[in-house]
ChimeraX commands (.cxc) that place a marker at each C-alpha (Angstrom):
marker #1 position 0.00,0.00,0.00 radius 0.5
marker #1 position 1.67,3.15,-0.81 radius 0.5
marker #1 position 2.42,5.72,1.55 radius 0.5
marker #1 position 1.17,9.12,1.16 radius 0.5
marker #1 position 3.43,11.81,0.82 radius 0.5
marker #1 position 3.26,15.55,-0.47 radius 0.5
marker #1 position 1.14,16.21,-3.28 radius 0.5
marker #1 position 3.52,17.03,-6.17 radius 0.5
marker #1 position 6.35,16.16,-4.69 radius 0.5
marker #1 position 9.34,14.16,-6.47 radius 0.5
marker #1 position 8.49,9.95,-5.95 radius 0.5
marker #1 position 11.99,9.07,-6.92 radius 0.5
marker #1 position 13.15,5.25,-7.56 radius 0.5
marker #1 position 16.20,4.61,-6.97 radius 0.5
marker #1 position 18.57,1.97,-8.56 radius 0.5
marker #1 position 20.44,-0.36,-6.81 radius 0.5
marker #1 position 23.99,-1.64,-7.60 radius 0.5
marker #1 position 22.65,-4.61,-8.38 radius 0.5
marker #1 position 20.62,-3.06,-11.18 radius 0.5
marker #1 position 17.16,-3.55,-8.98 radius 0.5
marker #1 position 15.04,-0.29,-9.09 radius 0.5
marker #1 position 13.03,0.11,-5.49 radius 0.5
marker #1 position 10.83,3.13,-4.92 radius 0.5
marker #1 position 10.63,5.38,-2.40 radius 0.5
marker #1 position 8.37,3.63,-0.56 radius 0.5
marker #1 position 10.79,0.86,-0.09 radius 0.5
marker #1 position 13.52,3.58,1.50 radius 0.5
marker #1 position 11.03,4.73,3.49 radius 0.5
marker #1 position 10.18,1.93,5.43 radius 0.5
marker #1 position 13.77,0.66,5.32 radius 0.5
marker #1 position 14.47,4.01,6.77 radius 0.5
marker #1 position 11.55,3.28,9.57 radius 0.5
marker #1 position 12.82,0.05,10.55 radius 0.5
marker #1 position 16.44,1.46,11.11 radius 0.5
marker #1 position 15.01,3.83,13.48 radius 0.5
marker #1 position 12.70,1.77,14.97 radius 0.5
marker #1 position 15.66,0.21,16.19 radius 0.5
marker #1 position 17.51,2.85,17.46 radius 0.5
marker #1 position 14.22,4.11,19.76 radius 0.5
marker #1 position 12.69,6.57,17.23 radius 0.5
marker #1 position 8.83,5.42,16.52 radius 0.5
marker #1 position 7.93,7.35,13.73 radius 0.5
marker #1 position 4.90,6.65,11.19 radius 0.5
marker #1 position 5.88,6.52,7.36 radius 0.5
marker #1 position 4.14,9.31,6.60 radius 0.5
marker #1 position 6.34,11.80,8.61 radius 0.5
marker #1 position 9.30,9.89,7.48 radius 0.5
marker #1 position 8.17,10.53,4.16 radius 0.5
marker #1 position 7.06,13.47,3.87 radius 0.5
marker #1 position 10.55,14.38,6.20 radius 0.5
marker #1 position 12.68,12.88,3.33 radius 0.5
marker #1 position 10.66,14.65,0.21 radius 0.5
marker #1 position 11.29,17.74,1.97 radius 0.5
marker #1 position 14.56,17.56,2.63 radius 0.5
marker #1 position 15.44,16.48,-0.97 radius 0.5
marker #1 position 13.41,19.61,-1.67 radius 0.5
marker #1 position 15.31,21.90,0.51 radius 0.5
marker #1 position 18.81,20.01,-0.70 radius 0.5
marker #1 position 18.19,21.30,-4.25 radius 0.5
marker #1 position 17.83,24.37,-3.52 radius 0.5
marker #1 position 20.59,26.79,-4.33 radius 0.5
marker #1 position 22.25,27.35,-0.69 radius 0.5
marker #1 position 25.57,24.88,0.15 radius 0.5
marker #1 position 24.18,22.14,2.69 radius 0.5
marker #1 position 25.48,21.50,5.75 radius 0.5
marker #1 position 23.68,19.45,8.66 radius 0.5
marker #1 position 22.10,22.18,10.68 radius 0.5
marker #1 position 20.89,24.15,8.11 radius 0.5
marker #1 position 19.61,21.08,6.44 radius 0.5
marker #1 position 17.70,20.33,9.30 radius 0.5
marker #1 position 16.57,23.96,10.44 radius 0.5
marker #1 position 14.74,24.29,6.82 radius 0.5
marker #1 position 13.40,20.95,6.88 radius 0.5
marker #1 position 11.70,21.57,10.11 radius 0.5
marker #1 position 10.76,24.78,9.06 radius 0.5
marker #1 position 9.05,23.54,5.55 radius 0.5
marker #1 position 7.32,20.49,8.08 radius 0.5
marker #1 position 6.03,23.13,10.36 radius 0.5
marker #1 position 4.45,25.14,7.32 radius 0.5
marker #1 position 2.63,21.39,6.40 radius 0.5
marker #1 position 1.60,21.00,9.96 radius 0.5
marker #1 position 4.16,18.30,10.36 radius 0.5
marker #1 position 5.48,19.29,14.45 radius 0.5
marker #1 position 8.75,16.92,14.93 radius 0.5
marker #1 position 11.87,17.75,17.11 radius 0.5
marker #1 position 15.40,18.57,15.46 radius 0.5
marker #1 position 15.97,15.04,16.73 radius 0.5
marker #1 position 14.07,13.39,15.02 radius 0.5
marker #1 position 14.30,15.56,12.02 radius 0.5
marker #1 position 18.34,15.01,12.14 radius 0.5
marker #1 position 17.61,11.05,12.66 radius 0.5
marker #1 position 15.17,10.54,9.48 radius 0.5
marker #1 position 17.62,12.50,7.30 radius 0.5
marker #1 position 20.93,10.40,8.67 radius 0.5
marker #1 position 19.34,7.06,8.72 radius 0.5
marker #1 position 17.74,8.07,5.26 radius 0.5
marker #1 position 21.37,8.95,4.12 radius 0.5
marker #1 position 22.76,5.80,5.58 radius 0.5
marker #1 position 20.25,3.39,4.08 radius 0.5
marker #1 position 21.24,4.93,0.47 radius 0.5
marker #1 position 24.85,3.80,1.28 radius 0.5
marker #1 position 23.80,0.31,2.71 radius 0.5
marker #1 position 21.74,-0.20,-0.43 radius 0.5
marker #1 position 24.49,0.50,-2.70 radius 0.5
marker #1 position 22.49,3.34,-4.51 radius 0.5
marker #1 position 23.77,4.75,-7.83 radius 0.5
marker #1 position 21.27,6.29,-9.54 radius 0.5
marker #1 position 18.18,7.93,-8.37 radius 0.5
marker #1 position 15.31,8.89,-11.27 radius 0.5
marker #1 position 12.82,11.45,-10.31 radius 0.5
marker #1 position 9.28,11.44,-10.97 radius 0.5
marker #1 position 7.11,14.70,-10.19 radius 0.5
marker #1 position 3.42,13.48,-9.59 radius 0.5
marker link #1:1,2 radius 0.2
marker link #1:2,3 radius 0.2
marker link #1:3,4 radius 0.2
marker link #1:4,5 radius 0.2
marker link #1:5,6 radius 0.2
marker link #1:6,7 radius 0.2
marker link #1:7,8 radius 0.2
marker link #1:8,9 radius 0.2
marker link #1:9,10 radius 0.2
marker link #1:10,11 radius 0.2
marker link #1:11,12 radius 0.2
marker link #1:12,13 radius 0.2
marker link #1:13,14 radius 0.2
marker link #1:14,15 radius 0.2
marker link #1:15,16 radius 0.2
marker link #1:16,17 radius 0.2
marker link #1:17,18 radius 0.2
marker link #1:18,19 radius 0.2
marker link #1:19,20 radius 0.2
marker link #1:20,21 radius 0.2
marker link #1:21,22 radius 0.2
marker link #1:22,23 radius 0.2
marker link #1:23,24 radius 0.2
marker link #1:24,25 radius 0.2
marker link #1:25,26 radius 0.2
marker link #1:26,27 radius 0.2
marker link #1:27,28 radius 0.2
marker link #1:28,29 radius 0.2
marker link #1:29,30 radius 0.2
marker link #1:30,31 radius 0.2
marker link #1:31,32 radius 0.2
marker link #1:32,33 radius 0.2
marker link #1:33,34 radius 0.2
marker link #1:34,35 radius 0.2
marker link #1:35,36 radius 0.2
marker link #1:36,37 radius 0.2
marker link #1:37,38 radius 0.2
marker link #1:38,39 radius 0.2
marker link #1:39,40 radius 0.2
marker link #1:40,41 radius 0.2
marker link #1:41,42 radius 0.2
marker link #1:42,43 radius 0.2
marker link #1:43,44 radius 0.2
marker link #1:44,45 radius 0.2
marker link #1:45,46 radius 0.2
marker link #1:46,47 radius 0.2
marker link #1:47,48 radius 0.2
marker link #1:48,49 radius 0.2
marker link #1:49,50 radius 0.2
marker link #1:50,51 radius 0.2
marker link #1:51,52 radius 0.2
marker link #1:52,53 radius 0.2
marker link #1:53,54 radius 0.2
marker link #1:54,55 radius 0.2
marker link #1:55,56 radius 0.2
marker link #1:56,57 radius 0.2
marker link #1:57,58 radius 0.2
marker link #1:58,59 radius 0.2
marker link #1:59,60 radius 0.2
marker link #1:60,61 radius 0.2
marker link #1:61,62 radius 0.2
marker link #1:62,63 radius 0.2
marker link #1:63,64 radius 0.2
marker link #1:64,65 radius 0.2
marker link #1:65,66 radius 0.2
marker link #1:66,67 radius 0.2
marker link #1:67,68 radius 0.2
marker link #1:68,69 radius 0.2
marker link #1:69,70 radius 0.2
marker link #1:70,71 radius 0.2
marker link #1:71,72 radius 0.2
marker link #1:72,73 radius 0.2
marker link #1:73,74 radius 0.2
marker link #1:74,75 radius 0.2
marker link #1:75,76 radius 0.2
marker link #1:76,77 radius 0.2
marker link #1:77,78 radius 0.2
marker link #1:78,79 radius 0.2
marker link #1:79,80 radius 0.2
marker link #1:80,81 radius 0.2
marker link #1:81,82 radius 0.2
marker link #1:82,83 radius 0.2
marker link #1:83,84 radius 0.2
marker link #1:84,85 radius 0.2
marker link #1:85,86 radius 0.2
marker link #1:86,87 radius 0.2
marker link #1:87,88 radius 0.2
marker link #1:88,89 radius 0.2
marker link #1:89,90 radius 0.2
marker link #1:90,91 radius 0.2
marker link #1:91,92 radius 0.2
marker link #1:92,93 radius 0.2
marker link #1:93,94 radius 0.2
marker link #1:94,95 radius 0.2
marker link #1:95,96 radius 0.2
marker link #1:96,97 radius 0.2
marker link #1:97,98 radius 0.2
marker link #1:98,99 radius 0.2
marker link #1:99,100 radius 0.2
marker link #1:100,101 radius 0.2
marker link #1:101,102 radius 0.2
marker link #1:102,103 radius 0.2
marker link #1:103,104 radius 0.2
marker link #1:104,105 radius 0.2
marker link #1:105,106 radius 0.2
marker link #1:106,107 radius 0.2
marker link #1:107,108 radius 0.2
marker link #1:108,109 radius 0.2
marker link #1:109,110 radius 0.2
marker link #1:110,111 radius 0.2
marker link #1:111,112 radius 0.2
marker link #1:112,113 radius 0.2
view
């Protein structure tokens, strides 16, 4: 069952290194289960929508680093009525990060819905 997300937001798949394509449905609950385990009970939607935004926020023109990654995630979230702590913010995004790295990802296709 797919997980809702922001309307019109990118619903990327992403490529494996094994050539397998998995959507971003499939990161996202990878994503949830990795912080499930380290204490963080989140519900797919706000990881979701947590992870479209901050791909949104990454493409904009500003250099990245953590905090201000974070900082303008929250702040988009807060503006969709999405309340989370820079925790848990900072946890989606790093787990997020470090399931693209366990998964061997090497190409990500976007899709605008």
């Amino acid at each position: 069952m797919p997980i809702p997300g922001i309307p019109g937001a990118s619903e990327p798949t992403f490529r494996t290194r094994d050539r397998q394509w998995i959507g971003l449905d499939t990161m996202v609950r990878e994503t949830g289960a990795e912080l499930s385990e380290e204490g963080f009970d989140l519900s797919p939607y706000v990881v979701k929508v947590t992870i479209q935004t901050g791909r949104i926020v990454v493409s904009g023109p500003e250099d990245a680093n953590v905090d201000w990654l974070v900082e303008g995630v929250q702040e988009q979230l807060r503006e969709r009525r999405v309340l989370i702590s820079d925790a848990q913010v900072r946890a989606i995004l790093t787990t997020y990060a470090g399931v693209i790295a366990t998964m061997e990802i090497e190409e990500i296709n976007e899709f605008v819905s």
